[in-house]
C-alpha positions in Angstrom: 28.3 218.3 32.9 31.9 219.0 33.6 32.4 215.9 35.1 30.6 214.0 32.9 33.0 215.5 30.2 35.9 214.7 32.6 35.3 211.2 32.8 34.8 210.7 29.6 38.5 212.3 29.0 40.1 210.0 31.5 38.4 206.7 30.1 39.9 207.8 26.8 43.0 208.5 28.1 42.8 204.4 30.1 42.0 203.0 27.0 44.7 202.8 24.8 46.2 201.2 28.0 44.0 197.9 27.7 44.4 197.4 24.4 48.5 197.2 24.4 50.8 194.9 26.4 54.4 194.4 26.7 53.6 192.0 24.2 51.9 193.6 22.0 48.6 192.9 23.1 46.6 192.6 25.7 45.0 188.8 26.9 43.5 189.9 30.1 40.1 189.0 29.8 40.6 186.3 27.5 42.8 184.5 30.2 40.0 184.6 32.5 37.3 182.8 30.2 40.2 180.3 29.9 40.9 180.1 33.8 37.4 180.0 34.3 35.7 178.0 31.8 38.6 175.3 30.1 39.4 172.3 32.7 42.7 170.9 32.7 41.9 168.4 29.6 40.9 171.4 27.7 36.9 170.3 27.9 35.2 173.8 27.9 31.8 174.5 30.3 30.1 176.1 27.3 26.8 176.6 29.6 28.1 178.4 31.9 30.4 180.4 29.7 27.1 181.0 27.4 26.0 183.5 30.6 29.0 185.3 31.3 30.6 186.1 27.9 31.3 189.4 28.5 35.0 189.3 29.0 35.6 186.9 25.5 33.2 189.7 23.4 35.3 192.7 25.0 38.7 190.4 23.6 37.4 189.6 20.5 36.7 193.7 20.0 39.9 194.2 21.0 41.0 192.3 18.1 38.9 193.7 15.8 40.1 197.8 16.8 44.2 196.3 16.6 45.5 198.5 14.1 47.7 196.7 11.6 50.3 199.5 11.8 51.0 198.8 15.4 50.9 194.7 14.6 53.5 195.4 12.2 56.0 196.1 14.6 55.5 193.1 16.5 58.6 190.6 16.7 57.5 187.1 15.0 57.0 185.6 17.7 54.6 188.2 18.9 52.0 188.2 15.9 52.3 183.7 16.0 51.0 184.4 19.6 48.2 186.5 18.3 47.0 184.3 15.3 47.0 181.3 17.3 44.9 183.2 20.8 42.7 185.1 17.7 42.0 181.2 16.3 41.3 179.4 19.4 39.3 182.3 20.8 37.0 183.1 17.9 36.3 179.6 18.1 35.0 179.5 20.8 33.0 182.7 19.8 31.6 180.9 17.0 30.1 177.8 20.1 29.1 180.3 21.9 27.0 182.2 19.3 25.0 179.1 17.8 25.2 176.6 21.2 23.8 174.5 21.9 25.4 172.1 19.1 26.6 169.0 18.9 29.8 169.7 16.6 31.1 172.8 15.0 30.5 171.3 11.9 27.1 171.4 12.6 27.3 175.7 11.8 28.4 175.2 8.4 25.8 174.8 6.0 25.8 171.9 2.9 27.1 174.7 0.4 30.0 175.8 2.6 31.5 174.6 5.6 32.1 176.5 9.2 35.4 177.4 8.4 34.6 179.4 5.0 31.0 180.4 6.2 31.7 182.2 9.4 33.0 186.2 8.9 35.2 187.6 12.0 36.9 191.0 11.9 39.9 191.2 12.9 42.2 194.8 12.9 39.5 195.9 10.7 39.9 193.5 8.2 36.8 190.3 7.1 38.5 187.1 7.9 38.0 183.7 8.4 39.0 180.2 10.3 40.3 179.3 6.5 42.1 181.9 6.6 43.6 182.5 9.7 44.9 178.8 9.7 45.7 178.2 6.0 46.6 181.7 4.6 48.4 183.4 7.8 49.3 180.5 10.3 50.6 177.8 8.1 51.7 180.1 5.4 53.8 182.8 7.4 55.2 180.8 10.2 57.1 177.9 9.5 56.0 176.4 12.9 54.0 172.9 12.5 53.2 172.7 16.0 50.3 175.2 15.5 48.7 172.3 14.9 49.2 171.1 18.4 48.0 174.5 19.5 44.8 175.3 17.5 41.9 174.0 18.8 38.5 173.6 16.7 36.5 172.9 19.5 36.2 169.1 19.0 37.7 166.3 20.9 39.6 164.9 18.2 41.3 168.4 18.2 44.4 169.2 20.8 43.0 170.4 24.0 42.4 173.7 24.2 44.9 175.3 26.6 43.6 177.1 29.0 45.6 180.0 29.2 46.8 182.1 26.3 49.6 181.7 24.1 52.6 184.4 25.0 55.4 184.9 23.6 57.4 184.7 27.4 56.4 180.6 27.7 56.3 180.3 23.6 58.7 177.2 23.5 57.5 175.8 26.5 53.6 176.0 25.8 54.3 174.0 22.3 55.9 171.4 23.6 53.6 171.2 26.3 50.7 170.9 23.5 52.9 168.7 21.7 53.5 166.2 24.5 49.7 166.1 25.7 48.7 165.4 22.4 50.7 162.5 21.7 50.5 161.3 24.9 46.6 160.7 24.3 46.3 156.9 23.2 43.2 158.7 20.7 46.1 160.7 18.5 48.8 158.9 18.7 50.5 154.7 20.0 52.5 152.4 18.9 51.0 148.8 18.4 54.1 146.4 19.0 52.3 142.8 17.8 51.1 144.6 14.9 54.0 146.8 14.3 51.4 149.2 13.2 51.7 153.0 14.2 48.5 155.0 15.2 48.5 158.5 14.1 45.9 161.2 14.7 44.8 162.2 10.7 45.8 165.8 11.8 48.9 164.5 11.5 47.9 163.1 7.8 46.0 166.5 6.8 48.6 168.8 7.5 51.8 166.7 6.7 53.4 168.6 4.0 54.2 171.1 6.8 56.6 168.9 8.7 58.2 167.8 5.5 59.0 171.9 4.9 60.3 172.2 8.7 61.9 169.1 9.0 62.4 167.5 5.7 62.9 163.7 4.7 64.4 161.4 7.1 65.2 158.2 5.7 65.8 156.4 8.8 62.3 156.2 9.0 62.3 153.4 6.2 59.4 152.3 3.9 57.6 155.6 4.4 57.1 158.8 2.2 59.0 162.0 2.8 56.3 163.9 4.5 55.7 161.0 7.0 59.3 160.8 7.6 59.1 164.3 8.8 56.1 163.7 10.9 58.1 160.8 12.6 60.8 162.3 13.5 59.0 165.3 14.6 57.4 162.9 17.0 60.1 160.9 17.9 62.3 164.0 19.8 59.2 164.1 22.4 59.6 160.0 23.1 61.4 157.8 25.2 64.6 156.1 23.5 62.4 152.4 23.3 59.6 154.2 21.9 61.9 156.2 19.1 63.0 152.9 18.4 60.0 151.6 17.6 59.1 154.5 14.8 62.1 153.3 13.1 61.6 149.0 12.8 61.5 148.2 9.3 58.5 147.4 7.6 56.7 149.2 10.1 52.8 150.6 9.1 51.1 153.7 9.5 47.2 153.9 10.2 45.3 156.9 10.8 42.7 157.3 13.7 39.4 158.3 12.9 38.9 161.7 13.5 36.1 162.8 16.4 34.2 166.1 15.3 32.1 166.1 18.5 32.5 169.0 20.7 34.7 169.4 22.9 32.1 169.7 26.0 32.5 169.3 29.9 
């Protein structure tokens, strides 16, 4: 009985230990889902991961016992980290929990869609994908390139990285995201004969949030303010011929039709 007792005292004790980091939390077994399960393109084995989930549901609690005192004293940096690992990982949560499907719009229901319908707790708090992305992420951070980080589980989406955001590699892991995204012909190219610019519609949804990070750019002529912004937000991860190209007069903009299926080896 005493060392029953004992043991139960030490595991206490260890605890605590797991749940912090020195940056503020702890992605341990979340990085090894992602190691494991997400190939290079960000495709996810959903399968296998189905059977050995045990390391993304011990994560996920992690999230869910964070106390928002101690995420208070985390540096910006630090709680853009979190939101964006709690969004792609609770994603994949939600896959996991209803697969096999064919998109993740296909666990919303026709009075409210996935991203209002699922509930998620997180430091002890109801929350949703709405919410995470619209009211925290896009509304606390002034950082557009969440979009090239948070991943919906569809291929139309960026790839999913697959390791975990940190605040270390922050920089470096965004423009990584950035340059893999626009370096797939399916988000974004430039059609010379047709002077005709092909733009992901993530890229059309979420707009307004280059024109508040980088503002109008009238070099960019014939197009509105917040597709000035998005232009020249693309144009500092291009080759000089290509960033001449965004800026030829009279040049169009199309959006690519967005693909909602999932994001499956």
């Amino acid at each position: 009985m005493f060392i029953r007792i004992w043991l139960f005292f030490c595991l206490c004790l260890l605890h605590p230990l797991r749940e912090a980091s020195s940056e503020g939390h702890n992605y341990d077994d979340y990085a090894e889902v992602l190691k494991k399960y997400v190939n290079d393109q960000g495709f996810v084995n959903y399968k296998a991961f189905k059977k050995d989930r045990g390391p993304l549901d011990r994560f996920v609690q992690q999230m869910a016992r964070l106390q928002l005192a101690d995420f208070e004293k985390w540096s910006n940096d630090e709680k853009l980290v979190f939101w964006m690992n709690a969004y792609n990982a609770l994603t994949l949560k939600a896959i996991l929990d209803h697969y096999p499907v064919k998109s993740i719009k296909d666990i919303g229901s026709v009075f409210q869609n996935v991203w209002k319908k699922l509930k998620f707790t997180v430091m002890g708090k109801t929350t949703t994908f709405f919410e995470i992305e619209h009211e925290i992420l896009r509304k606390q951070f002034n950082e557009p390139r969440i979009h090239m980080a948070i991943n919906c589980a569809s291929i139309g989406c960026p790839p999913l990285k697959n390791e975990p955001f940190t605040t270390e590699n922050l920089k470096a892991q965004l423009d990584d995201q950035t340059k893999r995204f626009l370096n797939n012909s399916k988000q974004f190219r430039l059609d010379k004969t047709k002077n005709t610019i092909y733009l992901s519609s993530i890229l059309k949804w979420f707009e307004a949030d280059f024109l508040k990070r980088y503002g109008a750019r009238p070099i960019f002529k014939g197009h509105k303010p917040a597709q000035q912004a998005v232009l020249y937000f693309i144009s500092s991860y291009l080759e000089k011929s290509q960033q001449q190209e965004l800026t030829r007069a009279n040049s169009k903009i199309e959006y690519l039709t967005y693909n909602w299926g999932l994001n499956e080896q």
